[in-house]
C-alpha positions in Angstrom: -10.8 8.1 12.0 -7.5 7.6 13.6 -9.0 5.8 16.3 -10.9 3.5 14.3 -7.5 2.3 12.6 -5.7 2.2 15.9 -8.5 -0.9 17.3 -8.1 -2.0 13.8 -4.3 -2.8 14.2 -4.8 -3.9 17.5 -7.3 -6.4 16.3 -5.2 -7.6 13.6 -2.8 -8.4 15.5 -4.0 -11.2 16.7 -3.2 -13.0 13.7 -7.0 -13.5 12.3 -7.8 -12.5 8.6 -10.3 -10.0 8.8 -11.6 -7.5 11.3 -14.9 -9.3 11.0 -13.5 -12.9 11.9 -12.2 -11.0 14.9 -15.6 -9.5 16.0 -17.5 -12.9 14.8 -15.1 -15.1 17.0 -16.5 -16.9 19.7 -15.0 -16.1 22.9 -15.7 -17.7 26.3 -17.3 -15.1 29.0 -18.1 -12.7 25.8 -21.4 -12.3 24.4 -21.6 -13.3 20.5 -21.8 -10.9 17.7 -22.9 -11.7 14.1 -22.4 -9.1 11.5 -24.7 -9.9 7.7 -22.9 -7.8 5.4 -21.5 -8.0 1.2 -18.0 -9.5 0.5 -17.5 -6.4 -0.9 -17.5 -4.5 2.5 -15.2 -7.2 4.0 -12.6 -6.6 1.1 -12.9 -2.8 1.4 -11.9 -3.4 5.3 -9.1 -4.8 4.1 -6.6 -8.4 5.4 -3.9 -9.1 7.0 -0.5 -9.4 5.3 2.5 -11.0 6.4 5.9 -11.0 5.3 9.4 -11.1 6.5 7.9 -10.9 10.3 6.0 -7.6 9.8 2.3 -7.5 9.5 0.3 -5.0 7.4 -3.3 -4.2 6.5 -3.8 -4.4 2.9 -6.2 -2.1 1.6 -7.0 0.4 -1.2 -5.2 3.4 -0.7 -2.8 5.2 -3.3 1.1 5.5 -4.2 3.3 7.8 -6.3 3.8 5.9 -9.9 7.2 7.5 -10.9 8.1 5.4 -14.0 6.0 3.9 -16.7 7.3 2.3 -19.7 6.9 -0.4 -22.4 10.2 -0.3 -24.4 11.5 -3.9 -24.6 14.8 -3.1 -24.7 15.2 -0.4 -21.7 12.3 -0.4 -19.6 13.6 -2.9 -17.1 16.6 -1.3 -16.7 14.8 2.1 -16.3 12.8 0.9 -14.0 15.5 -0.2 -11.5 17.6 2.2 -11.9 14.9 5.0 -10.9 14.0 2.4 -8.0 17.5 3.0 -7.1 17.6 6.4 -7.4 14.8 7.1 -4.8 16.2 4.6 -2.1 19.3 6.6 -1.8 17.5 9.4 -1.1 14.0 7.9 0.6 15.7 4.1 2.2 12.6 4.6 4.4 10.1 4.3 2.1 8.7 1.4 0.0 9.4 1.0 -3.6 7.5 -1.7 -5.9 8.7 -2.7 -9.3 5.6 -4.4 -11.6 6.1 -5.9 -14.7 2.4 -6.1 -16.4 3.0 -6.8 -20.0 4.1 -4.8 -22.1 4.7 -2.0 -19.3 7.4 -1.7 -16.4 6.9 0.3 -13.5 7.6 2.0 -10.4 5.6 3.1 -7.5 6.6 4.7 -4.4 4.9 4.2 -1.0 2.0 3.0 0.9 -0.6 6.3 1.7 -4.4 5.8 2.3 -5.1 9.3 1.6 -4.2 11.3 -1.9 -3.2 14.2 0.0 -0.2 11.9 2.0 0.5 10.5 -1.7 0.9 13.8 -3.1 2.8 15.2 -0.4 5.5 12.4 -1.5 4.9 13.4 -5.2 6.1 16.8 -4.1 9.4 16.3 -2.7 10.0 13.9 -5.5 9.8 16.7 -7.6 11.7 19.0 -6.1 14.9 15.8 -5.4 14.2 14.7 -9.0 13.1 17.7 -11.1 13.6 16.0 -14.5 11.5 13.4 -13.9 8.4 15.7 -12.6 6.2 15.3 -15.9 6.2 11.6 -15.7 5.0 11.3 -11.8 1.4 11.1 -10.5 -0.6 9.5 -7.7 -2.4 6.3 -8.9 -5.4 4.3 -6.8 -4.2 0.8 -6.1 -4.0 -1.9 -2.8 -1.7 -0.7 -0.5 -0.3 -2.8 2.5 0.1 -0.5 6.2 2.5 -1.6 8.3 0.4 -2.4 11.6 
């Protein structure tokens, strides 16, 4: 398995949007492959994101949701302040603030298995005991750094 995402970074980094536009692409010397599949398999592969210079695979994969609130009045400022929290003790490790009406939240990392994810749940719990009950790993498009 790890060897399978290895030649799909490597692939990706060539700048194409899909694994499959890689494989599909003509190439001079090269024989010529074409792959008859569902859009749904291309989307499970996953794309290519880019942003500030670094590229990623975006895929489904799972993160830590620490915070989730709907109070109009406080959940905002919840939300960023227990963003804040965790980068002074994790700096190393992603932190995404969603607003999705009426709810705020906070999720923590980029894992593609639920065991990595709840590894990170763990020593969340033990750094931030009180706010154990609310944390859980949650399902949802995660981008790995390639």
């Amino acid at each position: 398995m790890v060897c399978f995402f290895l030649l799909l970074g490597t692939v990706f980094c060539f700048g194409q949007n899909s694994i499959i536009d890689e494989i599909e692409k003509d190439q001079f010397g090269k024989g010529k492959i074409t792959i008859y599949q569902d859009d749904h398999i291309k989307r499970l592969l996953g794309s290519v994101v880019s942003s500030s210079g670094q590229q990623g695979l975006r895929t489904q994969g799972f993160r830590v949701l620490v915070f989730s609130g709907n109070n109009q009045r406080t959940s905002k400022n919840e939300a960023m302040s227990r963003q804040g929290m965790i980068k002074d003790y994790y700096n190393d490790i992603a932190t995404y603030v969603t607003y999705r009406s009426p709810f705020w939240r906070v999720r923590v990392g980029d894992f593609l298995s639920y065991e990595e994810a709840l590894l990170l749940l763990k020593q969340l719990a033990k750094e931030f005991p009180s706010l154990e009950r609310e944390m859980k790993v949650v399902r949802e498009e995660v981008v790995i750094p390639l």
